[in-house]
VODRENVO-40219 format. One record per residue: residue number from 1; residue in three letters; chain; x, y, z of N, C-alpha, C in turn. Coordinates in steps of 0.001 Angstrom, whole numbers. Atoms other than C-alpha are relative to their C-alpha. Layout:
N
<pt><i>NUM</i><aa>ALA</aa><ch>A</ch><n_u>X</n_u><n_v>Y</n_v><n_w>Z</n_w><ca_u>X</ca_u><ca_v>Y</ca_v><ca_w>Z</ca_w><c_u>X</c_u><c_v>Y</c_v><c_w>Z</c_w></pt>
...
REM end
This chain:
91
<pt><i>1</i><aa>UNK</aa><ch>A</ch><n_u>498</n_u><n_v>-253</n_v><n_w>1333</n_w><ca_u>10939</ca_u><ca_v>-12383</ca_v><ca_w>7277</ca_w><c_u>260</c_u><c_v>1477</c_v><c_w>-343</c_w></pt>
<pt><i>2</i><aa>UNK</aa><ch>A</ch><n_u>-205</n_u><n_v>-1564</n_v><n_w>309</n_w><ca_u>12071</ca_u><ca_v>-9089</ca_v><ca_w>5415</ca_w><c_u>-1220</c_u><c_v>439</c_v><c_w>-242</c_w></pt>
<pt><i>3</i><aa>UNK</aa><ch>A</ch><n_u>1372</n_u><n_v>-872</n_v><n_w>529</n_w><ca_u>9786</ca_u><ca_v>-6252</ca_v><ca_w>4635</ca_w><c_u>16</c_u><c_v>-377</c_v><c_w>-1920</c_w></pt>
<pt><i>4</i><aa>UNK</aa><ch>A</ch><n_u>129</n_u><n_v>173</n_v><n_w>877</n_w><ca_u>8366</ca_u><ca_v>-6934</ca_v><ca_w>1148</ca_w><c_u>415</c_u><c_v>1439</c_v><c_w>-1051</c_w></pt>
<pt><i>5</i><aa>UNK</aa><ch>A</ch><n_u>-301</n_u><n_v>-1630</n_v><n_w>476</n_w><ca_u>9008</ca_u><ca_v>-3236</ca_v><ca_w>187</ca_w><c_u>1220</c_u><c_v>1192</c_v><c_w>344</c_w></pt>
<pt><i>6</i><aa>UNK</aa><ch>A</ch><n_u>-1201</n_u><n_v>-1094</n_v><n_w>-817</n_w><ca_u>12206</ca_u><ca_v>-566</ca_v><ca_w>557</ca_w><c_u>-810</c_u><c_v>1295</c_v><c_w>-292</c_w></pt>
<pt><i>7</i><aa>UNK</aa><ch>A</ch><n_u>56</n_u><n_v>-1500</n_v><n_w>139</n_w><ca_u>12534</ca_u><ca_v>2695</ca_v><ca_w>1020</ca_w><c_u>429</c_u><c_v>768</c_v><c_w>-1260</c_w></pt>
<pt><i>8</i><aa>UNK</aa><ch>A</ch><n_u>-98</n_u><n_v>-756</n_v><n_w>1626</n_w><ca_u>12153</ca_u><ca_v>4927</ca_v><ca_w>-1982</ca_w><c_u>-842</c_u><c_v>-875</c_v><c_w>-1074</c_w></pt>
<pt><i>9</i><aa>UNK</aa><ch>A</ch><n_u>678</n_u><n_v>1138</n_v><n_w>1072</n_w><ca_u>10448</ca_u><ca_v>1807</ca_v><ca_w>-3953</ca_w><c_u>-1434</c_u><c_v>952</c_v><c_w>-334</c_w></pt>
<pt><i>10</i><aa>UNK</aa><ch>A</ch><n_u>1778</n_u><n_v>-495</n_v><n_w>680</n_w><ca_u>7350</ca_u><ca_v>2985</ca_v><ca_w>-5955</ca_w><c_u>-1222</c_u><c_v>-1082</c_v><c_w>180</c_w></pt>
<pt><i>11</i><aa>UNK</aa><ch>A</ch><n_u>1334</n_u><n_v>636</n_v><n_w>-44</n_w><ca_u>4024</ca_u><ca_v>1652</ca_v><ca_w>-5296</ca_w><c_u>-1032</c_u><c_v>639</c_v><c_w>-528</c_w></pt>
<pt><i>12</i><aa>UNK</aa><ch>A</ch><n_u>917</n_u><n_v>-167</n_v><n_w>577</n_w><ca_u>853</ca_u><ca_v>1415</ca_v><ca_w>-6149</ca_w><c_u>-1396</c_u><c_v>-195</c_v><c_w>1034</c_w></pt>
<pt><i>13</i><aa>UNK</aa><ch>A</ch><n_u>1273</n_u><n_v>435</n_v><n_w>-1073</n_w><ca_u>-2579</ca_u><ca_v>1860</ca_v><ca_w>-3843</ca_w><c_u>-803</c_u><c_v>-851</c_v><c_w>-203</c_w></pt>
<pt><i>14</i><aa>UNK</aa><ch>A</ch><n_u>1431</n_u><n_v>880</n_v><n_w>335</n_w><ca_u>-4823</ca_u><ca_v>-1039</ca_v><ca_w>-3513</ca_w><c_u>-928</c_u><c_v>-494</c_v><c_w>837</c_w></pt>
<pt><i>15</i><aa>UNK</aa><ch>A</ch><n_u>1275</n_u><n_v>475</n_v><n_w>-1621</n_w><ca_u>-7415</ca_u><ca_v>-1325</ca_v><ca_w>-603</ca_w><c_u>-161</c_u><c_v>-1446</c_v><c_w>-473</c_w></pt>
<pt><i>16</i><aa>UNK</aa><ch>A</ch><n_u>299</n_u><n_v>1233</n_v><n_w>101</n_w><ca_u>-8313</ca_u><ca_v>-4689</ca_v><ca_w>-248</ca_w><c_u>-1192</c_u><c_v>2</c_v><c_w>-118</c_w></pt>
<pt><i>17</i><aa>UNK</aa><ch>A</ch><n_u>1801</n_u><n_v>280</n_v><n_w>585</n_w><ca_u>-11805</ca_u><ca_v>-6034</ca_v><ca_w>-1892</ca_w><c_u>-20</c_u><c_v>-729</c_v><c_w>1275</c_w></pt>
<pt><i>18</i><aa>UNK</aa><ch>A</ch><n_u>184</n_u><n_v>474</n_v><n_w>-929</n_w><ca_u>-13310</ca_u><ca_v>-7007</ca_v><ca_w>1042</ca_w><c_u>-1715</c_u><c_v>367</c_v><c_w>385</c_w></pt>
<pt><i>19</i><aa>UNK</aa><ch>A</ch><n_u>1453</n_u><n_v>-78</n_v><n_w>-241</n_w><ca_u>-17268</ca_u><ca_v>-7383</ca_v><ca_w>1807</ca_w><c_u>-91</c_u><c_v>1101</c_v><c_w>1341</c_w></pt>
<pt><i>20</i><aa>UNK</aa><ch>A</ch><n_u>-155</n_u><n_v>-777</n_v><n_w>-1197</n_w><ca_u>-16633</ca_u><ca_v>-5943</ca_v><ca_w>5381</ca_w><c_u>1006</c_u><c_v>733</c_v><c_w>-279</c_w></pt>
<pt><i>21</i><aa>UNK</aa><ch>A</ch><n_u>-1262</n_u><n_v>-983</n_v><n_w>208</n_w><ca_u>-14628</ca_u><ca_v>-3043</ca_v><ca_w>5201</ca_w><c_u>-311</c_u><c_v>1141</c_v><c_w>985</c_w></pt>
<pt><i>22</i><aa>UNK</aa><ch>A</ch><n_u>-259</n_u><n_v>-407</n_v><n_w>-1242</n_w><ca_u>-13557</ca_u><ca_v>-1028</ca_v><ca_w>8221</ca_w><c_u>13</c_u><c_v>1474</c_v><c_w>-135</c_w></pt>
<pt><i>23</i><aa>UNK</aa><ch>A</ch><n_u>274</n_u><n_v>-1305</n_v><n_w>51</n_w><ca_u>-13745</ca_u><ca_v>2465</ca_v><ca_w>8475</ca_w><c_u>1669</c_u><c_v>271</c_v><c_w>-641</c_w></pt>
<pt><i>24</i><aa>UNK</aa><ch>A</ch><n_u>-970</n_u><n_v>-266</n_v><n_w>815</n_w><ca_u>-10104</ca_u><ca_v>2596</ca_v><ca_w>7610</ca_w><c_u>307</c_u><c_v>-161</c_v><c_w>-1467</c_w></pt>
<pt><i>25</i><aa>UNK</aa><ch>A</ch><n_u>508</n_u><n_v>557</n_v><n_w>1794</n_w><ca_u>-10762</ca_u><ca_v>644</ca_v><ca_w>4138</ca_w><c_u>-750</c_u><c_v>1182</c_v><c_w>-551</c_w></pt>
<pt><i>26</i><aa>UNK</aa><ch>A</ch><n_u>824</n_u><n_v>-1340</n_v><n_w>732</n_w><ca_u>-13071</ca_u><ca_v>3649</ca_v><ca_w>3275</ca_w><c_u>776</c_u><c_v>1171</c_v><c_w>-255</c_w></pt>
<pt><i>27</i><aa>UNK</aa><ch>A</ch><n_u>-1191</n_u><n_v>-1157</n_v><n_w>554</n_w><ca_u>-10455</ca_u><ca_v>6138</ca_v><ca_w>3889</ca_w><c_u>1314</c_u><c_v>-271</c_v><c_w>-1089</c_w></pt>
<pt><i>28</i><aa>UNK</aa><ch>A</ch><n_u>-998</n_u><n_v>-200</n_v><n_w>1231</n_w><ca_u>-7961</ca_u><ca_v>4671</ca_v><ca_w>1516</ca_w><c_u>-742</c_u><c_v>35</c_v><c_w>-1311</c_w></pt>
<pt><i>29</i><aa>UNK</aa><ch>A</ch><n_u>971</n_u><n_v>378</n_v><n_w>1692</n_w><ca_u>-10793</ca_u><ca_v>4616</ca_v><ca_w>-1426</ca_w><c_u>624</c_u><c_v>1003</c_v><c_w>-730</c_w></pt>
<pt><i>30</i><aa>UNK</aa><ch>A</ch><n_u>-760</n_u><n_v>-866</n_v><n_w>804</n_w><ca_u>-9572</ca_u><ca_v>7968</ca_v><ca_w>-2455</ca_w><c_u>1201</c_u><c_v>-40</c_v><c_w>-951</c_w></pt>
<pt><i>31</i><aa>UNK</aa><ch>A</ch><n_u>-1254</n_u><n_v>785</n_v><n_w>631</n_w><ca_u>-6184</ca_u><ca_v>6512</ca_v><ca_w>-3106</ca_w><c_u>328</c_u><c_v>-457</c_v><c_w>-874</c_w></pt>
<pt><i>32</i><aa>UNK</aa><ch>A</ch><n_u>-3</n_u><n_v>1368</n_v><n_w>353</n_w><ca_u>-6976</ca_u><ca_v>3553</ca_v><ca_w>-4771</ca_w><c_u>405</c_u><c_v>593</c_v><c_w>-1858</c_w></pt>
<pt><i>33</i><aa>UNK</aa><ch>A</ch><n_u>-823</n_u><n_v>-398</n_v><n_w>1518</n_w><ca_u>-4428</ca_u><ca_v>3500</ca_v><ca_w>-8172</ca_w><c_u>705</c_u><c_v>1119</c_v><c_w>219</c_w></pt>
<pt><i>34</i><aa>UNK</aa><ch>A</ch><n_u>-1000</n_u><n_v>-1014</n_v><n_w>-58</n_w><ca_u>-2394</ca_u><ca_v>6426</ca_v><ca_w>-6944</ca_w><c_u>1352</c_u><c_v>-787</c_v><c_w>398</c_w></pt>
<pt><i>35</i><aa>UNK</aa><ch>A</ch><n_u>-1886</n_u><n_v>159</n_v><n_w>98</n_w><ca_u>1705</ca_u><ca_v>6213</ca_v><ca_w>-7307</ca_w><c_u>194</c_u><c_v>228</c_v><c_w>1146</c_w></pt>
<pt><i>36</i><aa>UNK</aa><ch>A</ch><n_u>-442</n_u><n_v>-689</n_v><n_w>-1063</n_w><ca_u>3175</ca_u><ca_v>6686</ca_v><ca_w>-4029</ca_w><c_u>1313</c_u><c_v>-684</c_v><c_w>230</c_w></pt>
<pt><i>37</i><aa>UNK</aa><ch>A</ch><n_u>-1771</n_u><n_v>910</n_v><n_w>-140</n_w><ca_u>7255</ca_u><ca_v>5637</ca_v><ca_w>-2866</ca_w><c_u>-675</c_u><c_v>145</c_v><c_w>1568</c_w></pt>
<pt><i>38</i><aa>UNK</aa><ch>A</ch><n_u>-16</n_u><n_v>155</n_v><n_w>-1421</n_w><ca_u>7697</ca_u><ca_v>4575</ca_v><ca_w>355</ca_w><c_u>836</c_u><c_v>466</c_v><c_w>528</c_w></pt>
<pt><i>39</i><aa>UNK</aa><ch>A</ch><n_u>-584</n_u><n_v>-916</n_v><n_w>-1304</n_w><ca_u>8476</ca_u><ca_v>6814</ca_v><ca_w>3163</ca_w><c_u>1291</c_u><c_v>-749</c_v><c_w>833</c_w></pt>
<pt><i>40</i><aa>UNK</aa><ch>A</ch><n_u>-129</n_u><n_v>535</n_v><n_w>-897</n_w><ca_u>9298</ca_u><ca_v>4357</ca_v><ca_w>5694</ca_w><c_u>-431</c_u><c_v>-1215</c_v><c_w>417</c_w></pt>
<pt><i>41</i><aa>UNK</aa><ch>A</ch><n_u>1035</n_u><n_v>1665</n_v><n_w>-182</n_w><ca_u>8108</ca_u><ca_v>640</ca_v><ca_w>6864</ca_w><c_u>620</c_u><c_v>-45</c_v><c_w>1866</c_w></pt>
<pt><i>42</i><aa>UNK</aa><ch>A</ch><n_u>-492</n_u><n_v>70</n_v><n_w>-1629</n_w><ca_u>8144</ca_u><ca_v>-329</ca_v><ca_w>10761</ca_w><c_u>-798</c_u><c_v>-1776</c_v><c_w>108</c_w></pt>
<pt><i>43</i><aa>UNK</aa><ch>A</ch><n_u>958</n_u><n_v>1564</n_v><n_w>284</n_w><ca_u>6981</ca_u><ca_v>-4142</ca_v><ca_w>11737</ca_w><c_u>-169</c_u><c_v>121</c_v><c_w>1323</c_w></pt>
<pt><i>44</i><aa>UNK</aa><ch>A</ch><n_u>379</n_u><n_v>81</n_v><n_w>-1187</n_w><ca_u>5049</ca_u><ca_v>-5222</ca_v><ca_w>14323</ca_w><c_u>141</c_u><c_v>-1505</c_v><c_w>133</c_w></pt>
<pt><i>45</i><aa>UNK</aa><ch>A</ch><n_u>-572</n_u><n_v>1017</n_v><n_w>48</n_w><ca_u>5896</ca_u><ca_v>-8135</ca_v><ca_w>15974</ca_w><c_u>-1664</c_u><c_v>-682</c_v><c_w>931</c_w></pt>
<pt><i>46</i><aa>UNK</aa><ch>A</ch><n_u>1332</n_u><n_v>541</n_v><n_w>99</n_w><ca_u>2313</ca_u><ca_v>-9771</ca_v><ca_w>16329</ca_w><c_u>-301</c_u><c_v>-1124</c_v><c_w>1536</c_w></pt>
<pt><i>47</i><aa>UNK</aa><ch>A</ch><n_u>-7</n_u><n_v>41</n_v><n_w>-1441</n_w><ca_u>2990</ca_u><ca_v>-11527</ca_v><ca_w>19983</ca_w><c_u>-697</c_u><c_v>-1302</c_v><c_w>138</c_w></pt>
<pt><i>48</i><aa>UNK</aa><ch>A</ch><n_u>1104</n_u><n_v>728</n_v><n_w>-690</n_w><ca_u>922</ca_u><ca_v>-14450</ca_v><ca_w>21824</ca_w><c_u>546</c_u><c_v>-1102</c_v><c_w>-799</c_w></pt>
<pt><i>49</i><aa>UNK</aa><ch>A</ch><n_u>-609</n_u><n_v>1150</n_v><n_w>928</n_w><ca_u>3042</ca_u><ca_v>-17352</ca_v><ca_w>19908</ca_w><c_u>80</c_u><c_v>-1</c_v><c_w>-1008</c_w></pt>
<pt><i>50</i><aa>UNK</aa><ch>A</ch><n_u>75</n_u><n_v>272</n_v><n_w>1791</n_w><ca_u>2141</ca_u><ca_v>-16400</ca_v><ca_w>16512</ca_w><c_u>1289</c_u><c_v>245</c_v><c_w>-473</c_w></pt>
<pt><i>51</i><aa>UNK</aa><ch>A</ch><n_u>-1381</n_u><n_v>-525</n_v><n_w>49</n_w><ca_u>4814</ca_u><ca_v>-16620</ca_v><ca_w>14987</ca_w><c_u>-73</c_u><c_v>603</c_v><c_w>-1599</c_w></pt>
<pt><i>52</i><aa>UNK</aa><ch>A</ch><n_u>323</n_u><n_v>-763</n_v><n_w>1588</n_w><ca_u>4153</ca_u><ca_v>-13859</ca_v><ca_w>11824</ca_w><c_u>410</c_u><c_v>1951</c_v><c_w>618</c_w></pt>
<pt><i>53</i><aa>UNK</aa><ch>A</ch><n_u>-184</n_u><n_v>-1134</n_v><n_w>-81</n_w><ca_u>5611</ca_u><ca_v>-10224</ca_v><ca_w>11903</ca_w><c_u>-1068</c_u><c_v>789</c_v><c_w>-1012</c_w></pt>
<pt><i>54</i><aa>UNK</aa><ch>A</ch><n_u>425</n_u><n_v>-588</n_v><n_w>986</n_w><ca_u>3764</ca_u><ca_v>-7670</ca_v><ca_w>10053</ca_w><c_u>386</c_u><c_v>1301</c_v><c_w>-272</c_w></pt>
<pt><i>55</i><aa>UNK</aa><ch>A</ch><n_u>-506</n_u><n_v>-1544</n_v><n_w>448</n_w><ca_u>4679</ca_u><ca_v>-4622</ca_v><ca_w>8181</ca_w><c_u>-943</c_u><c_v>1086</c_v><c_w>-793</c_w></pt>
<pt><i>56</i><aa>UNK</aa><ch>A</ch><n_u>668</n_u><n_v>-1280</n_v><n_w>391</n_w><ca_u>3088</ca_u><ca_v>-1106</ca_v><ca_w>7538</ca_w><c_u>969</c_u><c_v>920</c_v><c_w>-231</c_w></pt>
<pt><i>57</i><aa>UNK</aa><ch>A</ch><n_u>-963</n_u><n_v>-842</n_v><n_w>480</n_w><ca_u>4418</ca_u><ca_v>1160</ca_v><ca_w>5685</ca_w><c_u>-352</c_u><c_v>1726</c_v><c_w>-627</c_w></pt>
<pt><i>58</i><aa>UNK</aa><ch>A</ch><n_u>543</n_u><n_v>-1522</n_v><n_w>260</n_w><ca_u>4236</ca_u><ca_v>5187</ca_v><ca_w>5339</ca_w><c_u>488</c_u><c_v>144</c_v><c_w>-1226</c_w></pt>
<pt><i>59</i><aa>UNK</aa><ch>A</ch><n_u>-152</n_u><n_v>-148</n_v><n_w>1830</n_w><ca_u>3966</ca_u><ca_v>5911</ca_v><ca_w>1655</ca_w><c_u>-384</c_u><c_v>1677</c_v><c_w>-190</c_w></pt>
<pt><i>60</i><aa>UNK</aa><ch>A</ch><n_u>-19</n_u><n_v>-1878</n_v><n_w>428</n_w><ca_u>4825</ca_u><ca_v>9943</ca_v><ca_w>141</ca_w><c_u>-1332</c_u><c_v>-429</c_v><c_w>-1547</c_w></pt>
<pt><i>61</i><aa>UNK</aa><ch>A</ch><n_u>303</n_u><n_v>-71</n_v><n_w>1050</n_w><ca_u>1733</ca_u><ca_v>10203</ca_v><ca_w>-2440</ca_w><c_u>385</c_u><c_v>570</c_v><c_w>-979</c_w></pt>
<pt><i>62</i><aa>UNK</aa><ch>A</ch><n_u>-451</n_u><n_v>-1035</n_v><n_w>1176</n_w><ca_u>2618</ca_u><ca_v>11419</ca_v><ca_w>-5999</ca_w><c_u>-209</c_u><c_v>1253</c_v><c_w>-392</c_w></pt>
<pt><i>63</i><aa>UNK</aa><ch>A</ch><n_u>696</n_u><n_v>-1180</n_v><n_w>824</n_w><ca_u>271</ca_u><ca_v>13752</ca_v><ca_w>-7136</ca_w><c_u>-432</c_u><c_v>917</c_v><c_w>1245</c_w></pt>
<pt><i>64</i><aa>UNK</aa><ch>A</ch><n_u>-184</n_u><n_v>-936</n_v><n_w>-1382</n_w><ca_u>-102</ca_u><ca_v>15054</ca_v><ca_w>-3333</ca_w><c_u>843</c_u><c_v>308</c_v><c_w>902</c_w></pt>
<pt><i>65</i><aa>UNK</aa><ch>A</ch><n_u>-1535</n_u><n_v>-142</n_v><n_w>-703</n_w><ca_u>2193</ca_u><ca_v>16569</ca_v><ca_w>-913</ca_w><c_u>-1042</c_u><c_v>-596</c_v><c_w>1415</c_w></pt>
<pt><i>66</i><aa>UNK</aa><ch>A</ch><n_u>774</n_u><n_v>422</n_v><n_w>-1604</n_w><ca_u>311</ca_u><ca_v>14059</ca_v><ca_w>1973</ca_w><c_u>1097</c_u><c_v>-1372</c_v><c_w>244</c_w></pt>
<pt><i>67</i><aa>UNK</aa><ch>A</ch><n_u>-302</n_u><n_v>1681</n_v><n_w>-358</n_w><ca_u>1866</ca_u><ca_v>10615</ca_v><ca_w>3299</ca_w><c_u>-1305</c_u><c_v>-784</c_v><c_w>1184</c_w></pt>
<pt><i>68</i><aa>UNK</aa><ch>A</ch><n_u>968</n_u><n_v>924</n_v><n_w>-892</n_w><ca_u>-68</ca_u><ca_v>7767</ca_v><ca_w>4652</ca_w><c_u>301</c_u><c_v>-1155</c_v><c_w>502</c_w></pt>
<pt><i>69</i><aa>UNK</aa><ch>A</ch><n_u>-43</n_u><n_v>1190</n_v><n_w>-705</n_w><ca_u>-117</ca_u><ca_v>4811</ca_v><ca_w>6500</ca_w><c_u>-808</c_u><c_v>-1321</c_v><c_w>-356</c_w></pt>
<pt><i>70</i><aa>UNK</aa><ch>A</ch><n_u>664</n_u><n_v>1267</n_v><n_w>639</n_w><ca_u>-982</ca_u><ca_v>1121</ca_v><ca_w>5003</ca_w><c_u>864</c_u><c_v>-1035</c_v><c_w>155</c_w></pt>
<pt><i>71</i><aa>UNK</aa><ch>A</ch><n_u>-298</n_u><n_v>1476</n_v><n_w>6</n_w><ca_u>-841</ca_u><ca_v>-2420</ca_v><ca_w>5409</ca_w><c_u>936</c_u><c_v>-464</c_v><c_w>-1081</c_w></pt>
<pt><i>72</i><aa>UNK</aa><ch>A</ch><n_u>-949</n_u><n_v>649</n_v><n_w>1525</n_w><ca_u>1761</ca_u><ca_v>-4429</ca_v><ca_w>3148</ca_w><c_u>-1321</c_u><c_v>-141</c_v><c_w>-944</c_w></pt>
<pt><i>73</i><aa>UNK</aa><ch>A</ch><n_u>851</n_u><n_v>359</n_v><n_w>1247</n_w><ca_u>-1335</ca_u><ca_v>-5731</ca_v><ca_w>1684</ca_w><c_u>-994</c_u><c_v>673</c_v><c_w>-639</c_w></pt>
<pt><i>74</i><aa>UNK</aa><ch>A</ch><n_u>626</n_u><n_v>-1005</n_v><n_w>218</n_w><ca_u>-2495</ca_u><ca_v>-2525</ca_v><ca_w>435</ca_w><c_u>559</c_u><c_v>852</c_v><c_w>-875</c_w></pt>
<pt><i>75</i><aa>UNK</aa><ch>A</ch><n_u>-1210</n_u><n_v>-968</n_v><n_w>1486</n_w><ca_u>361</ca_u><ca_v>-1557</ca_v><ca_w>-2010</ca_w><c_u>191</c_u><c_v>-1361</c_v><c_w>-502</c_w></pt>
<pt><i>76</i><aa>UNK</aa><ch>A</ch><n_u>-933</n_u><n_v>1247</n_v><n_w>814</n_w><ca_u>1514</ca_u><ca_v>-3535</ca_v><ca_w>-4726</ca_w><c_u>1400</c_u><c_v>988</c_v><c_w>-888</c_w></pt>
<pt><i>77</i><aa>UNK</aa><ch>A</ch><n_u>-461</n_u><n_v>-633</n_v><n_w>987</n_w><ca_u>4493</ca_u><ca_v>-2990</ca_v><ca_w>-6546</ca_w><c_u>-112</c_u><c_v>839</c_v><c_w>-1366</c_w></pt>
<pt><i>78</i><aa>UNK</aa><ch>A</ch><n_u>466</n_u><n_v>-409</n_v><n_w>1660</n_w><ca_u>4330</ca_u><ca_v>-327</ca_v><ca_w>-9775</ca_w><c_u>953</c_u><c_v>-407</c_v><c_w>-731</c_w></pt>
<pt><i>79</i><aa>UNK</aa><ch>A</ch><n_u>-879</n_u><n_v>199</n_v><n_w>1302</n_w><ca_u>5452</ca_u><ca_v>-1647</ca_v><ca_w>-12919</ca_w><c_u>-933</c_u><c_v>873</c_v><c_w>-964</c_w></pt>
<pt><i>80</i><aa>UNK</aa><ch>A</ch><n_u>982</n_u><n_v>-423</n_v><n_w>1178</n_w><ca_u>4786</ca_u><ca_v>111</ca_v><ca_w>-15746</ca_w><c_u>-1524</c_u><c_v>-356</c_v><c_w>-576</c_w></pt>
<pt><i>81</i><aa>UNK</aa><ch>A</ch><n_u>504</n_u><n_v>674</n_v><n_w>600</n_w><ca_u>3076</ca_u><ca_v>-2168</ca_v><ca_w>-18046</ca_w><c_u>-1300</c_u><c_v>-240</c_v><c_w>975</c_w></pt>
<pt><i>82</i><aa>UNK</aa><ch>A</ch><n_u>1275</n_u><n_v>438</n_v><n_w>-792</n_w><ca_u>565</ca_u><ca_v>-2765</ca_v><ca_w>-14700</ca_w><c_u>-862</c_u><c_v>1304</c_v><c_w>-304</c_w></pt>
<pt><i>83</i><aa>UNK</aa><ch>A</ch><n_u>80</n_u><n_v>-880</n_v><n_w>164</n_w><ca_u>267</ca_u><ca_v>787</ca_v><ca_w>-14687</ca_w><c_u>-921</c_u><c_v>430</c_v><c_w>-1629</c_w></pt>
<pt><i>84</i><aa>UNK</aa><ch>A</ch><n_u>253</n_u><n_v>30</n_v><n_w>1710</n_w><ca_u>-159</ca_u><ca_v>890</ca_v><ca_w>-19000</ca_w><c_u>-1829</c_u><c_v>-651</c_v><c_w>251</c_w></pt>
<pt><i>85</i><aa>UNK</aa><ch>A</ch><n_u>1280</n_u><n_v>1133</n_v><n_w>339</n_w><ca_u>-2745</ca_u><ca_v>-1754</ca_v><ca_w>-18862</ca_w><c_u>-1374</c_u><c_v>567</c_v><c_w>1293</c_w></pt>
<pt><i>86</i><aa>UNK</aa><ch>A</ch><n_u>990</n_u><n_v>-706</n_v><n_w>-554</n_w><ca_u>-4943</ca_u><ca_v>136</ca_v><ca_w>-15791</ca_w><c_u>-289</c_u><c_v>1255</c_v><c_w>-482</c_w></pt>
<pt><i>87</i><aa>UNK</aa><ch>A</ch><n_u>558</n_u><n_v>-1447</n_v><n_w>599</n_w><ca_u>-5110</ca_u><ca_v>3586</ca_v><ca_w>-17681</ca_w><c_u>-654</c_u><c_v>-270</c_v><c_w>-1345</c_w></pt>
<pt><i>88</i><aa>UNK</aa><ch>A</ch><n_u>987</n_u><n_v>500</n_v><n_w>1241</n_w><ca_u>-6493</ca_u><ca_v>1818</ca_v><ca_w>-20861</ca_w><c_u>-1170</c_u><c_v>-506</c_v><c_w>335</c_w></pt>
<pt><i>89</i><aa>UNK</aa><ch>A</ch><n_u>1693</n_u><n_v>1214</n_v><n_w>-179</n_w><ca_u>-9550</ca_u><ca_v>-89</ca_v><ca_w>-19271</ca_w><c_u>-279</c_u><c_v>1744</c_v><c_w>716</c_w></pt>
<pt><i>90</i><aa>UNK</aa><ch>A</ch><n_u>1200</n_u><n_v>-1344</n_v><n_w>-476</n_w><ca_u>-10277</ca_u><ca_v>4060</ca_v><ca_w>-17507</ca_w><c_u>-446</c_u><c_v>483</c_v><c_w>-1509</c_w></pt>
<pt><i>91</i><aa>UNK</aa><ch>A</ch><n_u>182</n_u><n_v>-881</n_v><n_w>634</n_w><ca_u>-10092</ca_u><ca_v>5357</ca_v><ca_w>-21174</ca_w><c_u>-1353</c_u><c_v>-702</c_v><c_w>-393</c_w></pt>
REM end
């Protein structure tokens, strides 16, 4: 299965809603709706018969000179228009 994301692609931060949330979930809160491209992606190959790879991927933030480390399911693609339509529901 490919990585869902390349290198250079723009994203978008989105912690996962989740009742339990892990000490790592708390540290991306800051994040959450920041632009970031992707650094880099690496997969892990998940072992013991399962048969499911997974991918994490180091993302350059926009508006900071930091990179971080997150689950696929923790970026979504940015499109504009997603983008458009989340800065109107802050105003």
């Amino acid at each position: 299965m490919p990585p869902k994301y390349g290198k250079e692609q723009t994203v978008i931060i989105k912690p996962i809603k989740n009742k339990h949330l892990s000490s790592k979930d708390y540290r991306l809160e800051p994040y959450k709706g920041m632009i970031a491209e992707v650094a880099d992606y690496y997969w892990i190959d998940m072992g013991s018969g399962v048969p499911r790879i997974c991918y994490i991927y180091r993302v350059r933030i926009s508006d900071e000179n930091k990179e971080i480390v997150v689950h696929e399911d923790e970026i979504k693609a940015w499109k504009r228009r997603f983008w458009e339509t989340l800065m109107s529901k802050l105003r």
